[in-house]
C-alpha positions in Angstrom: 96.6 68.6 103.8 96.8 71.0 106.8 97.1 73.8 104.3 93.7 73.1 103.0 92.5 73.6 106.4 94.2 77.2 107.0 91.4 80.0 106.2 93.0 82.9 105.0 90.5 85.1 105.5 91.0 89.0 105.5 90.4 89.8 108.8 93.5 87.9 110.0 95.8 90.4 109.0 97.9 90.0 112.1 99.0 86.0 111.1 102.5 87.3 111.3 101.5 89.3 108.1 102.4 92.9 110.1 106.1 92.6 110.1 106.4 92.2 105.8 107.2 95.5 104.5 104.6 97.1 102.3 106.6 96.8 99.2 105.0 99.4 97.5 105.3 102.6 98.8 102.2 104.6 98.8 104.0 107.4 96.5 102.0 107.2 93.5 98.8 106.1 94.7 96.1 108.4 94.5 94.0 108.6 97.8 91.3 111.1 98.5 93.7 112.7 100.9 96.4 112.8 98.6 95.1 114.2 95.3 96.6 117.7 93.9 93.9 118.9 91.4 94.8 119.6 88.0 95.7 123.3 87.4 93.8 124.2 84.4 92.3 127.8 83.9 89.4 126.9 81.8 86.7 125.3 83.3 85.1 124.1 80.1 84.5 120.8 81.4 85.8 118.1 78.0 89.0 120.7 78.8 89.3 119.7 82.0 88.7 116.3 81.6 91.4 115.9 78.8 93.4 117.8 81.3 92.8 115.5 84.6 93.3 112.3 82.0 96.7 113.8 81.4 97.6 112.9 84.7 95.7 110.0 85.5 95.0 107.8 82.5 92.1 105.3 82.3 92.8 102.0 83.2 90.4 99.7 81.2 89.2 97.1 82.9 87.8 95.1 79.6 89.2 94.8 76.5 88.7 91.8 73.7 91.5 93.2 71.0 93.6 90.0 70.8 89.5 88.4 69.9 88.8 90.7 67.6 91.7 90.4 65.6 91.7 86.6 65.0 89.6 87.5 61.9 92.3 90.1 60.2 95.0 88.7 58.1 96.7 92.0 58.4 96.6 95.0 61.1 98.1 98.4 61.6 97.7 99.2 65.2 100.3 101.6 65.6 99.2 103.4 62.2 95.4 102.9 63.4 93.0 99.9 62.3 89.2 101.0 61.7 88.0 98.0 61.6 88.3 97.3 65.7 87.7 99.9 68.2 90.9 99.8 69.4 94.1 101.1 68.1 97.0 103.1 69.7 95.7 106.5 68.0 92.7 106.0 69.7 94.0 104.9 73.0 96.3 107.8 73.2 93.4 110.1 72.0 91.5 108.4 74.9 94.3 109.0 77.5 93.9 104.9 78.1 96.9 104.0 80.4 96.2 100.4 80.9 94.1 97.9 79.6 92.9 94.1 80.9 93.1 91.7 77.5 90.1 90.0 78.1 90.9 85.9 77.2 87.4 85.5 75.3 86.8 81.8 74.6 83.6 80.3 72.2 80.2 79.1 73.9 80.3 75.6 75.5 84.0 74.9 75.9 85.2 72.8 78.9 87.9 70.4 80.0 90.8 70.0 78.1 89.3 72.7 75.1 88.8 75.2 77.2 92.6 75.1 78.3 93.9 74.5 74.6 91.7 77.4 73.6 92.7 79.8 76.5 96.6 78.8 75.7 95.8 79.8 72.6 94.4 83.2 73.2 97.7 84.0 75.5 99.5 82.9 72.6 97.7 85.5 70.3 97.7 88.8 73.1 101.6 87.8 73.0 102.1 88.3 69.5 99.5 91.5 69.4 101.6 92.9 71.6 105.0 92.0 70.3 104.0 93.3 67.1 102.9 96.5 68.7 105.6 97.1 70.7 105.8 101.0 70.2 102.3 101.5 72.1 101.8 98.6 74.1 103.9 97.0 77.0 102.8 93.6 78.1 102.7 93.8 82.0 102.1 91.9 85.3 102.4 93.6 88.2 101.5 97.5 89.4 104.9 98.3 89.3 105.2 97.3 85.9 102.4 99.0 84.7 103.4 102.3 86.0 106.8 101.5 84.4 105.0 101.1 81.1 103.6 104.7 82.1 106.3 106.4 82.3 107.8 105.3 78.9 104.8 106.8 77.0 103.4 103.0 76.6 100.0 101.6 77.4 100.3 98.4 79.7 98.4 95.3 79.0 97.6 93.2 81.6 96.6 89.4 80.6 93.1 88.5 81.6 90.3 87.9 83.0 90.2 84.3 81.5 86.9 82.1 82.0 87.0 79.5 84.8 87.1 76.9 82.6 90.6 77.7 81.4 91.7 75.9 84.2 90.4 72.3 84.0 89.7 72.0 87.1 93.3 71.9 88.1 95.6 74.0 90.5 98.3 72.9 88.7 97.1 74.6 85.3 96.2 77.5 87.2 100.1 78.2 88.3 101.3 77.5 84.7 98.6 79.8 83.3 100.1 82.3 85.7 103.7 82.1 85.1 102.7 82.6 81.3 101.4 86.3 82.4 97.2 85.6 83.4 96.3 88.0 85.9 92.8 87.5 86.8 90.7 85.2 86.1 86.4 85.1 86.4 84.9 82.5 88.4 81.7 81.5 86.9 80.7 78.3 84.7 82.4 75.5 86.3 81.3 73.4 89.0 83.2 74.6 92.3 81.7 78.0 91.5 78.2 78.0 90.7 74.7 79.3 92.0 75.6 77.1 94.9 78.6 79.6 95.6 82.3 78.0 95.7 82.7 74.2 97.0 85.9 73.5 99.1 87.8 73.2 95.8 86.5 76.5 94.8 87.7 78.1 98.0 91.4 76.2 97.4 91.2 77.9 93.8 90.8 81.0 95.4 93.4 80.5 97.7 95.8 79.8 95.6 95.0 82.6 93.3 95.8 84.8 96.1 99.2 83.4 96.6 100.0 83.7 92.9 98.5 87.1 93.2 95.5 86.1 90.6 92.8 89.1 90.4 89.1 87.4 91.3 87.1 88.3 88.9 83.1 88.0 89.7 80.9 89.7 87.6 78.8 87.0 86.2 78.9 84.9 89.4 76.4 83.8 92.3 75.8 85.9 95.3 76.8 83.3 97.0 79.7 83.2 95.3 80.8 86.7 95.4 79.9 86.9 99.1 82.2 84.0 100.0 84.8 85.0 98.0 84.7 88.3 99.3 84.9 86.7 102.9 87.7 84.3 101.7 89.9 86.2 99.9 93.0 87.9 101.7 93.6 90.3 97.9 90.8 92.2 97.4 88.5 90.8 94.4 87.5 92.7 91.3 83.8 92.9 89.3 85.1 93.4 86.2 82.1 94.3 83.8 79.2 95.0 86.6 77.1 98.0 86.8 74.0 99.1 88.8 71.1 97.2 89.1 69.0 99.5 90.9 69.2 101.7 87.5 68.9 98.6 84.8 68.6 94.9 86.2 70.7 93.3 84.1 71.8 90.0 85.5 75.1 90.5 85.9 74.7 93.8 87.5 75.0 94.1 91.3 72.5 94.7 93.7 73.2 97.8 96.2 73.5 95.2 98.7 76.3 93.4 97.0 77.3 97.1 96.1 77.5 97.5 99.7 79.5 94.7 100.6 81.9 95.0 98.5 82.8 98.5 98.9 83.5 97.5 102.4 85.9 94.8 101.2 87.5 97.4 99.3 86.5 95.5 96.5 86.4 96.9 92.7 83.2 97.5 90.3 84.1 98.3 86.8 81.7 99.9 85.4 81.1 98.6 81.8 80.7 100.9 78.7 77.7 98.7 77.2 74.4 99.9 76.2 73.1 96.7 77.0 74.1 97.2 80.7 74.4 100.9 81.2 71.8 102.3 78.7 72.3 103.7 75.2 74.1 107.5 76.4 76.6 108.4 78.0 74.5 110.2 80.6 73.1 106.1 81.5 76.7 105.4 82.5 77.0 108.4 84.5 74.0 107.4 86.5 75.5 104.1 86.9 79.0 105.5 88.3 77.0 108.2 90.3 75.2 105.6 92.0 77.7 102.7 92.9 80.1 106.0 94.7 77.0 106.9 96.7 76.5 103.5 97.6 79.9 102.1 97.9 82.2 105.0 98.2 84.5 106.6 95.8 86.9 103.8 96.4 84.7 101.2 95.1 84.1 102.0 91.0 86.1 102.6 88.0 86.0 101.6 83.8 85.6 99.1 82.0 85.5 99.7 77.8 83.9 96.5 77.1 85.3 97.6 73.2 85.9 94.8 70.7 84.0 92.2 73.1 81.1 92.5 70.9 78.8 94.3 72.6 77.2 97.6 71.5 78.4 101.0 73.3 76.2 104.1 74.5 76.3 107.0 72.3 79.5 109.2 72.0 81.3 106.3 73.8 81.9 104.0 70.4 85.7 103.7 70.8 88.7 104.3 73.1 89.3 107.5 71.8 86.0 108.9 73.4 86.6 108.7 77.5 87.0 112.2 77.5 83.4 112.6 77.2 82.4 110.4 80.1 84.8 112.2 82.5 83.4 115.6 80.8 79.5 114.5 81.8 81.3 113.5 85.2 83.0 117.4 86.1 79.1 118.6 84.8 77.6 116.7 87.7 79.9 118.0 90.4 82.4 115.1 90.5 85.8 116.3 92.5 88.6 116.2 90.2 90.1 113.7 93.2 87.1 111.1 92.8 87.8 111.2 88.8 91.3 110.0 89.6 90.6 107.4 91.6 87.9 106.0 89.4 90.0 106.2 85.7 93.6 105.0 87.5 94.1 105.0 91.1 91.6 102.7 92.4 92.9 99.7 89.6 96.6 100.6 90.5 95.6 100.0 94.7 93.7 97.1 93.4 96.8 95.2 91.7 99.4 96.7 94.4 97.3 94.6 97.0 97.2 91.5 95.0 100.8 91.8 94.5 101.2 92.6 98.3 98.8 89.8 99.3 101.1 87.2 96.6 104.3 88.0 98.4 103.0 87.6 101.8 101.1 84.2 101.1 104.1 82.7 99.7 105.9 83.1 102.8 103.7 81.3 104.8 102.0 78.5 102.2 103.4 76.3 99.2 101.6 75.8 96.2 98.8 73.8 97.0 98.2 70.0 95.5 94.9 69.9 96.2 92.6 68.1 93.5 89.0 68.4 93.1 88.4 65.0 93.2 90.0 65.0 97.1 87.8 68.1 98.0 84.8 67.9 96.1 84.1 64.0 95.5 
C-alpha cells in the first residue's frame, strides 16, 4: 500500500526519471522552432491548405464510426458509404491521418453493462477495421501511428471510452488496455464527479499513466480537471472542449481552465459541432483563434465529432471538408507552423509523452491493487 501513497505528480521529474532515454527522438515532431513551411507558389489559401495537410494530416480527435455502423447490415468503406460521414474517400479527401474511435455507450449504463457494452464496442472498431484494412491501421502508440503514415494508411487509435467502462476496477482498466483502449474520459462515476476525483480516482489516474492511458476530461468538474491536471505525470487531453468565452456550453472551458492547462501542456480539441462551436465554419475559427491566444499554439487541435450524432457547422459536414477550416485559418493570418501543430503535431507530442510517461512509470511502480472499496469506503 506504500504505492498508493507515492504522488506522482509532474513536477517531480527528477525521481530518478532524468537518466531514462527519451525513447522518441524528437525527429518528426513538429515544434514552432522546427517547422519548414510548405513551398507552394500560390497563395490561394484552400490551395495552401490542401498543400500544408499534405504534410501534416489531421489527427481527429473524435470519431463515433464503429457507432454509427451498428445499424448497417452491409458497408463499403473503402468504396465509400454515404450513409455515415466517414469513409476512406472522404478521409483521404480530408487529408485525415489519424483518428480516436470514440467507445460510445447508451444513456444510463453502469456496473457490469457498462463493461459488457464497452467490450463490445472494442469488439466492433476491431472488426471495422479488419474489414477495412486497405485505409485504416489499428494503432496504439505514436510510433505506430506515424508507421501507419508512412504506408499511405489512416491510424485508429481506440478510445476515449466512458468511465463507466471500467466498473470501478483497476483490474478491468489493464485488461481494457492490453485489448488496445487508449484514453479514456473521466466523468459519470463516483471517484470523479463535481466533487473532483476521490483517492480511488487519483489511483485510476495513476495507473492510467503507467499503462500510458490518455485522460480524457471534457465533460468533467473543474475540480476534476484541475486535480488531474496536478496529478498526472502524462499530460491529459480535452477531447471535445471548445471556448466558453465565445459560446458557454457546459462542457466548454473557461479561459481560466484554458489557461491552466496550456501550462500543463495539456490538449483542447476543438470539436466540429454547431452545438458547441456555432453553425459556420468561421464559429470554429473563433473558437481555435481564441484558445491559441489564451493558451498558446501548443495547447489546441481537432476534433470531427462526425458520426457521434451531433450536427456540424456549415461547409464542415464530413471528413472530406478540413481543407476549409485550415483555408479560413491561412485567411486570418495563421503561420503555416501553428497549422501544423494544431492538425498533427500537437496530438503526436501528446501520445509520445504518454508513451514516455508509460515506460518510465513502470520502472518504478507495479500495477496497482488498489480497490475502491479500500480507498473510498
Amino acid at each position: 500500500m506504500a504505492d498508493l501513497q507515492h504522488d506522482l505528480s509532474r513536477t517531480a521529474a527528477a525521481d530518478g526519471f532524468d537518466d531514462l532515454a527519451e525513447p522518441y527522438p524528437d525527429e518528426g515532431v513538429i515544434t514552432a522552432e522546427s517547422y519548414e513551411p510548405v513551398s507552394d507558389p500560390d497563395d490561394a489559401p484552400l490551395t495552401r491548405a490542401h498543400a500544408i495537410l499534405a504534410a501534416h494530416p489531421v489527427a481527429d480527435g473524435c470519431n463515433a464510426l464503429p457507432w454509427a455502423l451498428r445499424r448497417l447490415s452491409y458497408y463499403d468503406l473503402e468504396l465509400g458509404e454515404s450513409t455515415v460521414d466517414t469513409d476512406v474517400p472522404r478521409l483521404r479527401g480530408g487529408h485525415v491521418g489519424a483518428l480516436f474511435w470514440s467507445l460510445q455507450l447508451p444513456e444510463g449504463l453502469d456496473g457490469d453493462r457498462a463493461v459488457g457494452a464497452t467490450l463490445e464496442q472494442l469488439d466492433r472498431a476491431k472488426t471495422v477495421a479488419r474489414t477495412c484494412d486497405e485505409g485504416l491501421r489499428l494503432t496504439a502508440t505514436a510510433g505506430q501511428v506515424a508507421d501507419a503514415r508512412n504506408c499511405g494508411r489512416v491510424a485508429v487509435l481506440l478510445g476515449p471510452a466512458g468511465a463507466p467502462a471500467l466498473g470501478d476496477s483497476l483490474g478491468i482498466l489493464r485488461q481494457l488496455h492490453l485489448l488496445g483502449l487508449r484514453a479514456l474520459t473521466l466523468t459519470g462515476v463516483s471517484w470523479a464527479s463535481e466533487a473532483g476525483l476521490t483517492r480511488f480516482g487519483e489511483e485510476v489516474v495513476r495507473e492510467m499513466n503507467r499503462l500510458g492511458v490518455i485522460a480524457d476530461l471534457s465533460g468533467a468538474s473543474a475540480q476534476t480537471l484541475r486535480r488531474a491536471l496536478s496529478l498526472s505525470r502524462a499530460p491529459v487531453l480535452c477531447g471535445r472542449s471548445a471556448a466558453r468565452a465565445i459560446r458557454p456550453h457546459p462542457v466548454n472551458l473557461s479561459d481560466d481552465l484554458l489557461a491552466e492547462l496550456g501550462a500543463a501542456k495539456g490538449l483542447c480539441l476543438v470539436p466540429l459541432s454547431a452545438e458547441q462551436t456555432g453553425p459556420t465554419v468561421r464559429d470554429v475559427a473563433d473558437h481555435l483563434d481564441h484558445i491559441r491566444a489564451v493558451a498558446g499554439a501548443e495547447c489546441v487541435g481537432l476534433s470531427g465529432t462526425y458520426d457521434s450524432g451531433s450536427a456540424h457547422p456549415q461547409e464542415l459536414q464530413d471528413t472530406s471538408c478540413y481543407p476549409r477550416l485550415i483555408a479560413e485559418l491561412l485567411r486570418r493570418g495563421w503561420e503555416e507552423s501553428d497549422v501544423a501543430l494544431l492538425t498533427w503535431g500537437n496530438v503526436q507530442r501528446l501520445l509520445r509523452s504518454a508513451d514516455f510517461t508509460a515506460r518510465a512509470a513502470q520502472q518504478r511502480r507495479e500495477p496497482s491493487t488498489a480497490t475502491i472499496s479500500e480507498l473510498d469506503g
